[in-house]
Each structure stands twice: as structure tokens, then as C-alpha cells.
One Martini backbone bead per residue (centre of mass of N, CA, C, O) as a GRO file, in nm:
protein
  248
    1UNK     BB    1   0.059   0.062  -0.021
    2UNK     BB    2   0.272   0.278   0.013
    3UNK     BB    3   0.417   0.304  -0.273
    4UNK     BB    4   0.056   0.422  -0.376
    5UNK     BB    5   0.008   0.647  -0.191
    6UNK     BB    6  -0.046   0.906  -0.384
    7UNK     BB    7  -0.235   0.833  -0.562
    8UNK     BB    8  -0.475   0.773  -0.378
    9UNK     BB    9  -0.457   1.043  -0.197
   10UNK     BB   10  -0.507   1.276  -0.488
   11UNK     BB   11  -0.769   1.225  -0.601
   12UNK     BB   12  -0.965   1.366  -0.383
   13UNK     BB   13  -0.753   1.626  -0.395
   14UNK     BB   14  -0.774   1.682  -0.690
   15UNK     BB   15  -1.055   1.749  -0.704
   16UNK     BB   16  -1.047   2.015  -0.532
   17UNK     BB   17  -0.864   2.154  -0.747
   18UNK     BB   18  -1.102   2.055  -1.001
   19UNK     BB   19  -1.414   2.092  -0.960
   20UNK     BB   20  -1.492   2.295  -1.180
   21UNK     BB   21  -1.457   2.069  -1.416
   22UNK     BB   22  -1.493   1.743  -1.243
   23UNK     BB   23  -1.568   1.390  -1.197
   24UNK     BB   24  -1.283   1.188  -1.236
   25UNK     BB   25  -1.129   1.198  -0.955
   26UNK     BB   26  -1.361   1.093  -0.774
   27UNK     BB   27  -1.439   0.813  -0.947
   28UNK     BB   28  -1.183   0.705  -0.914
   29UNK     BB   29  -1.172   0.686  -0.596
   30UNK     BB   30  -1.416   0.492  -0.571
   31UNK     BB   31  -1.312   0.291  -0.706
   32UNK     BB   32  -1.037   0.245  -0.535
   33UNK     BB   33  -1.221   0.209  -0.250
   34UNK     BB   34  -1.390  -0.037  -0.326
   35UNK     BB   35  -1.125  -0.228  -0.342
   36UNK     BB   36  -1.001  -0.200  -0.086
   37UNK     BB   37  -1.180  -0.236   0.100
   38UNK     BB   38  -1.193  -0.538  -0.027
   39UNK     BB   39  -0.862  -0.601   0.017
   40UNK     BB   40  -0.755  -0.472   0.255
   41UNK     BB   41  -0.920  -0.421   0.484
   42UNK     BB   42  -0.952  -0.513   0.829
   43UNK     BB   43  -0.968  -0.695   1.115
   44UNK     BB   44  -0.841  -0.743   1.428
   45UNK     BB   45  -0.710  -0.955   1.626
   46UNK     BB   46  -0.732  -0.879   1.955
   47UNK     BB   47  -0.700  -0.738   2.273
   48UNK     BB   48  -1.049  -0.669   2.384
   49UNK     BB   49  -1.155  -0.677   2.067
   50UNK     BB   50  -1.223  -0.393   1.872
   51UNK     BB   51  -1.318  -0.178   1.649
   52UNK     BB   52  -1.095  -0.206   1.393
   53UNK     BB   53  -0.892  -0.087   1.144
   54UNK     BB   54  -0.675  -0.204   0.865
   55UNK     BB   55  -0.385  -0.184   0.611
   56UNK     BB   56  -0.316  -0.418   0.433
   57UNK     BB   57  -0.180  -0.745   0.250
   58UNK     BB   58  -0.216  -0.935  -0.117
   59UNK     BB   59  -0.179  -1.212  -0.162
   60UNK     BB   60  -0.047  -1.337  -0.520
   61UNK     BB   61   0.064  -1.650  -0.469
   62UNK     BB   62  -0.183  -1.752  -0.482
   63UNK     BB   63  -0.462  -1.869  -0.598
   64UNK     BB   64  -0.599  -1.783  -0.328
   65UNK     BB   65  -0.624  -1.429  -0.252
   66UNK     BB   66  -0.478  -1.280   0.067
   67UNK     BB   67  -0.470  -1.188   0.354
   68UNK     BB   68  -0.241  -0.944   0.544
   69UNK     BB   69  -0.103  -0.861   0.876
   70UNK     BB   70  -0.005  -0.540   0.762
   71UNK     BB   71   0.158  -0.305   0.995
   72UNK     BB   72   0.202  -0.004   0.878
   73UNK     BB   73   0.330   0.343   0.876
   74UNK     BB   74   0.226   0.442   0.608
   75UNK     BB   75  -0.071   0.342   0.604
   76UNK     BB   76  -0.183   0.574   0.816
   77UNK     BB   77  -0.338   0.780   0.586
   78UNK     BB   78  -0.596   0.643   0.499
   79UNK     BB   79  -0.769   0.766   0.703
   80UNK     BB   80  -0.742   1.064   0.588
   81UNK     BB   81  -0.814   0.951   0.290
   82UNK     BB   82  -1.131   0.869   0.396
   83UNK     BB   83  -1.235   1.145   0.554
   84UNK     BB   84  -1.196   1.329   0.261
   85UNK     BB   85  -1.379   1.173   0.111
   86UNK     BB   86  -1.648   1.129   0.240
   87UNK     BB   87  -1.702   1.453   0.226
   88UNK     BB   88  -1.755   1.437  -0.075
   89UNK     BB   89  -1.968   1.174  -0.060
   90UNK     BB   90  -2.134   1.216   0.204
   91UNK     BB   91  -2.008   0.996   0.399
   92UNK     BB   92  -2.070   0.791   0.707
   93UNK     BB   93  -1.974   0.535   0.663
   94UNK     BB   94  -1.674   0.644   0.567
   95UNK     BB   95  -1.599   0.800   0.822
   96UNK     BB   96  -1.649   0.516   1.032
   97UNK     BB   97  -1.367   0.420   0.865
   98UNK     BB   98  -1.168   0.620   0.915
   99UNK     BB   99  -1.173   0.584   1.231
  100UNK     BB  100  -1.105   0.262   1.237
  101UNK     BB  101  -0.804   0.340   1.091
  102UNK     BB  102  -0.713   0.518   1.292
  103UNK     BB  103  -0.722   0.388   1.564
  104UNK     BB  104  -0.567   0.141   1.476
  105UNK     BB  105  -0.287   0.297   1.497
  106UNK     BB  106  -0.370   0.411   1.782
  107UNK     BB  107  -0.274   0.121   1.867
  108UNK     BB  108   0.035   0.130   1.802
  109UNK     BB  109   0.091   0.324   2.037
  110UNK     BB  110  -0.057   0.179   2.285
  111UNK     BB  111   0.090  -0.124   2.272
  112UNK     BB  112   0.402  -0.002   2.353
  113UNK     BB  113   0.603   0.057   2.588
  114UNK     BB  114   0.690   0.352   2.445
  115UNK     BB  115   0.392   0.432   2.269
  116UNK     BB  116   0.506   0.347   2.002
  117UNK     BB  117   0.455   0.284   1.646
  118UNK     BB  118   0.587   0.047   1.416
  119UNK     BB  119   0.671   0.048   1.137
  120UNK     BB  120   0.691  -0.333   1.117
  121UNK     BB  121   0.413  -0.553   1.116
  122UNK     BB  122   0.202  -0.773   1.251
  123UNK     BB  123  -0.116  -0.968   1.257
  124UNK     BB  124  -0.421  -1.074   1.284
  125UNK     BB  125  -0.680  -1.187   1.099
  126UNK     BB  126  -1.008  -1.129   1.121
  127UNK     BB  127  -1.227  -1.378   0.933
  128UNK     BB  128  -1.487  -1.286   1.184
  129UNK     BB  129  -1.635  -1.010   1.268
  130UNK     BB  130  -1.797  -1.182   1.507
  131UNK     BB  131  -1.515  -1.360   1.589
  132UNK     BB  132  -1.336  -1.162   1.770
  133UNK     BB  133  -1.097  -1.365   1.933
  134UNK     BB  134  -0.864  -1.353   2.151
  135UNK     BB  135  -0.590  -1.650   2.197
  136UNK     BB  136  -0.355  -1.530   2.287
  137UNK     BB  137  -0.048  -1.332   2.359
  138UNK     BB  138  -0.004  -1.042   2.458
  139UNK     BB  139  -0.022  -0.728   2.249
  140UNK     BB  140  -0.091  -0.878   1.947
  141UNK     BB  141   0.177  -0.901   1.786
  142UNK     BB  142   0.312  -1.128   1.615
  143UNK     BB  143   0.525  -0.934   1.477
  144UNK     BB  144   0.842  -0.706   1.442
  145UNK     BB  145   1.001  -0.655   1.203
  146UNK     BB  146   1.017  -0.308   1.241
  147UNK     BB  147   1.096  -0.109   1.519
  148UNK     BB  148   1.141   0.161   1.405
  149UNK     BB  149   1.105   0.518   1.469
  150UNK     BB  150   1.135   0.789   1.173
  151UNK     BB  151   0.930   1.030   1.196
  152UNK     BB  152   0.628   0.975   1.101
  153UNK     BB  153   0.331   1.148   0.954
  154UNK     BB  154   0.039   0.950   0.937
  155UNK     BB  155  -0.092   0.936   1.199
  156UNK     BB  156  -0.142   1.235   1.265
  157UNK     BB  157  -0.263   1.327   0.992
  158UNK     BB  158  -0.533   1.160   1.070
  159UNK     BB  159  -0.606   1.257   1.282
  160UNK     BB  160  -0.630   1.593   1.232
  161UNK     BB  161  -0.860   1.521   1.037
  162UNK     BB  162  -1.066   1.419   1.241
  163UNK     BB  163  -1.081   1.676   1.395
  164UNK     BB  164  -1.152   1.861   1.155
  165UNK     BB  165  -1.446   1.701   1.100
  166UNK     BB  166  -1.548   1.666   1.398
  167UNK     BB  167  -1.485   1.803   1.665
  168UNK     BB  168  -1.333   1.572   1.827
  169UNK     BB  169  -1.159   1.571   2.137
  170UNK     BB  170  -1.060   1.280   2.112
  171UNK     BB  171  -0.808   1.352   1.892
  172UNK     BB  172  -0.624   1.540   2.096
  173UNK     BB  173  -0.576   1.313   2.309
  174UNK     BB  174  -0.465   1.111   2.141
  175UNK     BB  175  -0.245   1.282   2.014
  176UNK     BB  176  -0.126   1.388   2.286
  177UNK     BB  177  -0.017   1.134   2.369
  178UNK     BB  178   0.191   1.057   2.117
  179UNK     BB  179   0.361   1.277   2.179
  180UNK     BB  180   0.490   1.252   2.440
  181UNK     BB  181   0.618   0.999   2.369
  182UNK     BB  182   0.787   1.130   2.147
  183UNK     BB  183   0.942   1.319   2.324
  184UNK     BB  184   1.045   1.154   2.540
  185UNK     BB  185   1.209   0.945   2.284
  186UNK     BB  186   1.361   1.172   2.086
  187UNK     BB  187   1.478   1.377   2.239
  188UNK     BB  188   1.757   1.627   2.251
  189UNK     BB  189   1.957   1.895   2.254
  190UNK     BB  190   1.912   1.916   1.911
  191UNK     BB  191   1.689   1.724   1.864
  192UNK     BB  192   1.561   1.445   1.695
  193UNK     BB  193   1.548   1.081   1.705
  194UNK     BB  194   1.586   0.782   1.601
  195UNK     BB  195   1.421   0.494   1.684
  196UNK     BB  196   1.510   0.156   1.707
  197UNK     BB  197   1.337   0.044   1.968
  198UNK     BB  198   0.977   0.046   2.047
  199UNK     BB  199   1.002  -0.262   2.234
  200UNK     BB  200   1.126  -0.053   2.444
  201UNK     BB  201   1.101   0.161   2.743
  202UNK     BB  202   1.421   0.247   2.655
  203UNK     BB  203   1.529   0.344   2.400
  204UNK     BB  204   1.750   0.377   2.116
  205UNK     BB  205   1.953   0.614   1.933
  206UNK     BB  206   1.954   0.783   1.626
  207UNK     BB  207   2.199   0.979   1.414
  208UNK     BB  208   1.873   1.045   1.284
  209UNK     BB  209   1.666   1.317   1.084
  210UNK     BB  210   1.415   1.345   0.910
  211UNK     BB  211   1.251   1.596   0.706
  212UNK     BB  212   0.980   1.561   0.793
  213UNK     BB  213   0.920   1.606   1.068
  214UNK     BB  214   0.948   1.934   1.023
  215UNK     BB  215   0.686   1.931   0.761
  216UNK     BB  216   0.482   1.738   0.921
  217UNK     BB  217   0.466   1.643   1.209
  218UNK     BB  218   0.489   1.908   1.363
  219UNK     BB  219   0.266   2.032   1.157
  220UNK     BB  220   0.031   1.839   1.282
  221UNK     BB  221   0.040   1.893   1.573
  222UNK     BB  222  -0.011   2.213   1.563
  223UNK     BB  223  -0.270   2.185   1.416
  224UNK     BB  224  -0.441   2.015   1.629
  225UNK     BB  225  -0.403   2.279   1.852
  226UNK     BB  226  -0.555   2.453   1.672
  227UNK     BB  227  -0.715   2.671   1.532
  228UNK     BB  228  -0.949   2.564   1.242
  229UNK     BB  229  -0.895   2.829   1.041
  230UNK     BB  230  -0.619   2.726   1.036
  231UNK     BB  231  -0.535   2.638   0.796
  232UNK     BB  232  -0.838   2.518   0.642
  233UNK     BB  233  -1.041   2.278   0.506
  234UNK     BB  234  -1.233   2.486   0.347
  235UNK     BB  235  -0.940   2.597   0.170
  236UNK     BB  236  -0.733   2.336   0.208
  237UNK     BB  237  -0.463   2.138   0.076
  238UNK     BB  238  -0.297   1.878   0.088
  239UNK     BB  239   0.008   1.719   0.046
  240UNK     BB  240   0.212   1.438   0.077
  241UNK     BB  241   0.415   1.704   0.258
  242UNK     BB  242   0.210   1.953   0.372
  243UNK     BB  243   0.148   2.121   0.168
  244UNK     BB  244  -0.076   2.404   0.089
  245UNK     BB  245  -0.353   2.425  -0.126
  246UNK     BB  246  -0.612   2.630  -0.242
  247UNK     BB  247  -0.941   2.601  -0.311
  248UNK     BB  248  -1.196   2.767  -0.204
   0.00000   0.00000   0.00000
């Protein structure tokens, strides 16, 4: 899903910057969600059984291609492209997935010693939505394939956008949580830095700060607990690097 992370992303954000010419890029991304929604898609079995959705891989090396229960940190744009998108066609259904997307992530939050969600790692995937019933051992995380926290701003970008778009103050609460478990871990005495591994509760730290941080994460935590008007989403679209163009 990373790989073509900005294609899916685009197509609503495109339309916003194109509305009064066509609605060819709304259509692309109905098909392209109807798409997903069925074949990436899952819930996960988890302990305490939650009502959350993540987004996984399809294997196709199988006969019938099946879902993998894999949980990067980079598909966590998913939901806040799935909750731009509702408000397009005004579907409650569609930003209902978008939250139960959202909150996947922020399960890989908070289920961590760290408080931070691995980079790359696998979960079980409930066959049976009706009886999602976990019967393992442990913190719910199969294996943490990639254990290191790169300072990547997917997470926070669809919390962001929850928040902009409900108005439900526990996107916030959310939110602040996530940033101290990172301030937490990642600050040193000139800058933030690259955590090694997240399943430890006092990781060490590599010598390394991605130009993201500073450009997306800092920039989606500081909007959600800016007021609703600073770059407001009724007048700018995001791109996937988080610069503002004016649409409304």
C-alpha cells in the first residue's frame, strides 16, 4: 500500500483542486476505494477484541489471493484519505471507516512499551467479524518485522484530520498522547532523532532526523491544536508532504 501511497491519496485531493472542471478524479477514487475497502482492508483480532480497522497486504502468490495481516506505519495516511474523502461524497458510512482506520494506528500506539507504533510489523486478521475473539498471548502483535520509529507523520496526519473534520475533542486527547510518548523518546538536547526500537521502554537512539519531521509531523501536531480557521480544510488541500494549496 506505501509504494502507491500518493496515487490513492491524490485522486480526492485532486478533485478538490479540479471541482469546477469534472468529477473524473472523484470517480477514479470511488473505484479505487470500493477496491480497497474490499481486498486491503481487515480487523484485526486483538486483545480486548476492539472495533478497529487496519491496512494490510494482498497476497497474490496463492492460488486465492488473501489478506496479510501486515501493519506499516506508512498506510496510516489511509485513514485521514478515507475521511477527505467521505466529506466528498458525503458518506457517514465512509468516515465511520475512516475513524475505526484512524484508531487501527493509534492502537499501535498505545499497545507499545515505548507508547510508539512500529515501523513494519503483522497482526492476526479476524476471518469472522462476528467472532473476533483474541486467544493468543502478549501485547496482540504477531511478529515487528521492523521495530524502529522513523518520525513519520501518517499517524498524526489522519488523527489531524479527524479531528478537523468531527470536531470530537478525543482526536486531541488522542493525539496528545502520541506527541509526549514521542517527545518522550526522540528529543536530545539539539533536535529529535530516529528511535531504534519502539518494544523497548527506554530505546536508544540512532544518529538520524528525516526532513519529514520537521516539514509534516511537527507541522500536523501543531495544526491539531491550532484553531479550526488556521489553514482550514473548508479553503486548503494538503499534498502529501503536507504544503497547503488553496482550493475553496
Amino acid at each position: 500500500m506505501s509504494d502507491v501511497d500518493s496515487a490513492f491519496e491524490y485522486l480526492p485531493k485532486t478533485h478538490l483542486l479540479h471541482y469546477r472542471v469534472s468529477d473524473q478524479y472523484l470517480e477514479m477514487y470511488r473505484s479505487a476505494l470500493a477496491t480497497v475497502n474490499k481486498n486491503l482492508f481487515f480487523r484485526p483480532s486483538l486483545p480486548g477484541n476492539p472495533d478497529i480497522l487496519m491496512t494490510g497486504n494482498l497476497d497474490m502468490s496463492k492460488d486465492s489471493p488473501a489478506i496479510e495481516g501486515q501493519f506499516q506505519h506508512l498506510a496510516c495516511f489511509v485513514g485521514g484519505m478515507v475521511a477527505l474523502g467521505s466529506r466528498l461524497t458525503k458518506s457517514a458510512e465512509e468516515l465511520e471507516i475512516a475513524a475505526k482506520l484512524t484508531n487501527g494506528c493509534v492502537w499501535g500506539y498505545d499497545n507499545t512499551p515505548s507508547g510508539i507504533m512500529p515501523d513494519f510489523s503483522h497482526v492476526l486478521v479476524c476471518k469472522d467479524p462476528a467472532m473476533c475473539v483474541w486467544s493468543g498471548e502478549g501485547d496482540g502483535f504477531i511478529s515487528v518485522d521492523d521495530p524502529s520509529y522513523q518520525l513519520r507523520p501518517e499517524a498524526i496526519e489522519s488523527v489531524f484530520i479527524m479531528y478537523r473534520l468531527t470536531a470530537d475533542p478525543i482526536w486531541m486527547d488522542k493525539g496528545w498522547k502520541m506527541f509526549k510518548a514521542i517527545q518522550k523518546h526522540t528529543r536530545t538536547s539539539i533536535a529529535n532523532a530516529r528511535v531504534v526500537d519502539v518494544m523497548q521502554a527506554w530505546p536508544t537512539l540512532e544518529d538520524s532526523m528525516e526532513t519529514f519531521w520537521l516539514a509534516e509531523t511537527l507541522k500536523y501536531f501543531y495544526l491539531l491544536f491550532s484553531e479550526p480557521d488556521l489553514i482550514s480544510l473548508d479553503d486548503y488541500v494538503f499534498n502529501t508532504e503536507a504544503h497547503p494549496f488553496r482550493w475553496g
